[in-house]
C-alpha positions as semicolon CSV with decimal commas, in nm:
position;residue;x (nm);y (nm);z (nm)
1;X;0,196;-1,502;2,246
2;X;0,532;-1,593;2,150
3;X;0,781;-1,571;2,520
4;X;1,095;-1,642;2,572
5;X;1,158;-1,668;2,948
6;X;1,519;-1,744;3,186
7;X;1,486;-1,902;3,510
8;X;1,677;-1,788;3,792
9;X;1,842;-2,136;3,724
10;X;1,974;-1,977;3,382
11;X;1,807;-2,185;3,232
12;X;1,643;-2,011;2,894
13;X;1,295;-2,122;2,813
14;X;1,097;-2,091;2,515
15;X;0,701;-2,068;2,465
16;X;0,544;-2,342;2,276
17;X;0,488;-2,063;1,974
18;X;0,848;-1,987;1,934
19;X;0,914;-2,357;1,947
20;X;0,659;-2,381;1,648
21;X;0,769;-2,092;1,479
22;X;1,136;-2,150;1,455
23;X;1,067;-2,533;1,405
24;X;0,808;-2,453;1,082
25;X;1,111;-2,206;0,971
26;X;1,373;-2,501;0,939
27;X;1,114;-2,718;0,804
28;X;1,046;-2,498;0,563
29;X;1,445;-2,462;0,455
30;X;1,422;-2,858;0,441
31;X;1,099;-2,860;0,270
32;X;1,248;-2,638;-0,053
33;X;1,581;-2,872;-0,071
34;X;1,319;-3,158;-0,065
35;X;1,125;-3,038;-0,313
36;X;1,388;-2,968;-0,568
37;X;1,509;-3,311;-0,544
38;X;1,138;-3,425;-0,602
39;X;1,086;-3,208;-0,872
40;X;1,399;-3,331;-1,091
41;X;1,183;-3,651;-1,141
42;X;0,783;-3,568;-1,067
43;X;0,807;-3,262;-1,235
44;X;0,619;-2,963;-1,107
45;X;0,265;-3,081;-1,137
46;X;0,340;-3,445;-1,035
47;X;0,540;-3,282;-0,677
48;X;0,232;-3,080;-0,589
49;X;-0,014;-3,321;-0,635
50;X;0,187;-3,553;-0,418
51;X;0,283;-3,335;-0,178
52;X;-0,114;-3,239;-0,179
53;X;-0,247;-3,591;-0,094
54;X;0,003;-3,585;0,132
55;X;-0,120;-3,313;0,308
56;X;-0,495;-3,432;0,285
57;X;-0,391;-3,739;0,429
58;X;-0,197;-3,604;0,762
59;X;-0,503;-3,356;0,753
60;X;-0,770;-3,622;0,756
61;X;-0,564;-3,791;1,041
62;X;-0,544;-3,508;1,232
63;X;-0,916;-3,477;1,184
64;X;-1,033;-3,828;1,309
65;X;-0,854;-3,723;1,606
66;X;-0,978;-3,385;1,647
67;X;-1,287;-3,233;1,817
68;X;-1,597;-3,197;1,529
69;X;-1,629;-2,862;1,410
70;X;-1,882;-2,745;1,224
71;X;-1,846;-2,753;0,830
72;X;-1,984;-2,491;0,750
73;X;-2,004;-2,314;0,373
74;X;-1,733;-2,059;0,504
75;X;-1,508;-2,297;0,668
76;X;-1,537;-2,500;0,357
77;X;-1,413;-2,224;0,107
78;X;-1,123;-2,104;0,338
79;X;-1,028;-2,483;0,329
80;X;-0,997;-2,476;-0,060
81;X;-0,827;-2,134;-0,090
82;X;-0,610;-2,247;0,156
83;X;-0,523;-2,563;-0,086
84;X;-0,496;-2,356;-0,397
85;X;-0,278;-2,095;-0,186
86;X;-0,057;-2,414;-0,084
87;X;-0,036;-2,529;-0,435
88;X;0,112;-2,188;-0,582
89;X;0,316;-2,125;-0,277
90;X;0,498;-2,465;-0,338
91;X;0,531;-2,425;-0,671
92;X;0,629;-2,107;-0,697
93;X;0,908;-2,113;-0,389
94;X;1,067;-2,451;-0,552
95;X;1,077;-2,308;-0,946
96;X;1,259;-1,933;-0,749
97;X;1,484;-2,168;-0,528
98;X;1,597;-2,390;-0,812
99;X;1,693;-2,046;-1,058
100;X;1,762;-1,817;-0,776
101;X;1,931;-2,029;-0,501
102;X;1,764;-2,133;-0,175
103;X;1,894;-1,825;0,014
104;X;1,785;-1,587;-0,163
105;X;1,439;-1,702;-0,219
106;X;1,411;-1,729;0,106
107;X;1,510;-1,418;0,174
108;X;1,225;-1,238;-0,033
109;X;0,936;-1,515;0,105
110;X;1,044;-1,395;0,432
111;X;1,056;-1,060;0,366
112;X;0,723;-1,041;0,175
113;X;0,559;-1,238;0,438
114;X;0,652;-0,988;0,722
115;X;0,566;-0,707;0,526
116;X;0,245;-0,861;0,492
117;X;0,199;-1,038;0,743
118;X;0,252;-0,649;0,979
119;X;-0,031;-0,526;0,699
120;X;-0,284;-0,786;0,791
121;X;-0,183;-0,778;1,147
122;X;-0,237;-0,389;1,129
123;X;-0,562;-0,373;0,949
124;X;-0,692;-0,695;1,188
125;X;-0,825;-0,874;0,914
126;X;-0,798;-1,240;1,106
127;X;-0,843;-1,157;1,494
128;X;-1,048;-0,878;1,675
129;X;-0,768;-0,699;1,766
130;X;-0,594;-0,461;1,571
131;X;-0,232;-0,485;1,628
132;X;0,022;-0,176;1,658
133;X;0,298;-0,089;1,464
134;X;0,531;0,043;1,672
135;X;0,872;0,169;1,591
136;X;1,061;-0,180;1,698
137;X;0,859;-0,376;1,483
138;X;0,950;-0,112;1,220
139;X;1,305;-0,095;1,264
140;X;1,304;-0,519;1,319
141;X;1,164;-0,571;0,983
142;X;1,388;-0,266;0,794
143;X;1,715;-0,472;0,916
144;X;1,561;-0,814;0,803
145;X;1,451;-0,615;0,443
146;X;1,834;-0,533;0,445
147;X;1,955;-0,858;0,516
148;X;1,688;-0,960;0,223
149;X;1,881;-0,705;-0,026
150;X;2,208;-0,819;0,081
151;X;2,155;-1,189;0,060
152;X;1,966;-1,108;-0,275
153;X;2,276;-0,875;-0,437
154;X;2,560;-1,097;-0,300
């Protein structure tokens, strides 16, 4: 659960997920300025496949290090898909942020991903618990869909 907490100190807190979440947000900003640069010389294919061993590497690390789960055939697949996925989302955000601009194609990844994201969350498709959609949610993701279309028309 994501928590942001003040202590009678005034001192604001933050839960470890909104740490993550707003630190994988600016890393993702870096990652498509990054990316750009890279592609100018790798071209597309060459960035992704670097970027990819990359990945493999700090994941095989992590994996030395990490308690032995089980491998199974499932585990396996969502592994790969989650490659492939990884591969077209790269690609596709650094070709829309080098004809498009980094804001807005930001903008609509964001957008599309909490549209989505409330979809998946809705139907409880990864978790046992179906999640509500309740009027704050709705009315939090209609302002960021209008800051989408204004960052997108401007």
């Amino acid at each position: 659960m994501c928590s942001v907490s003040v202590r009678a100190t005034g001192e604001v807190r933050l839960g470890p997920a909104v740490f993550l979440a707003v630190s994988a947000g600016v890393a993702i900003a870096f990652q498509v300025v990054v990316n750009s640069v890279g592609l100018r010389d790798l071209g597309l294919g060459g960035l992704i496949g670097i970027s990819g061993a990359t990945t493999a590497l700090a994941g095989l690390a992590w994996a030395l290090f990490a308690a032995r789960a089980e491998a199974t055939g499932l585990a396996l697949l969502c592994a790969a898909v989650s490659g492939l996925l990884g591969a077209f989302i790269l690609g596709s955000i650094v070709l829309a942020a080098n004809r498009a601009g980094l804001a807005q194609t930001l903008s609509l990844v964001i957008a599309s991903q909490l549209v989505f994201g409330l979809a998946i969350d809705r139907l409880g498709v990864f978790g046992p618990a179906v999640q509500g959609i309740g009027t704050l949610k709705l009315v939090g993701i209609a302002l960021i869909l209008a800051g989408g279309v204004l960052v997108v028309r401007a």
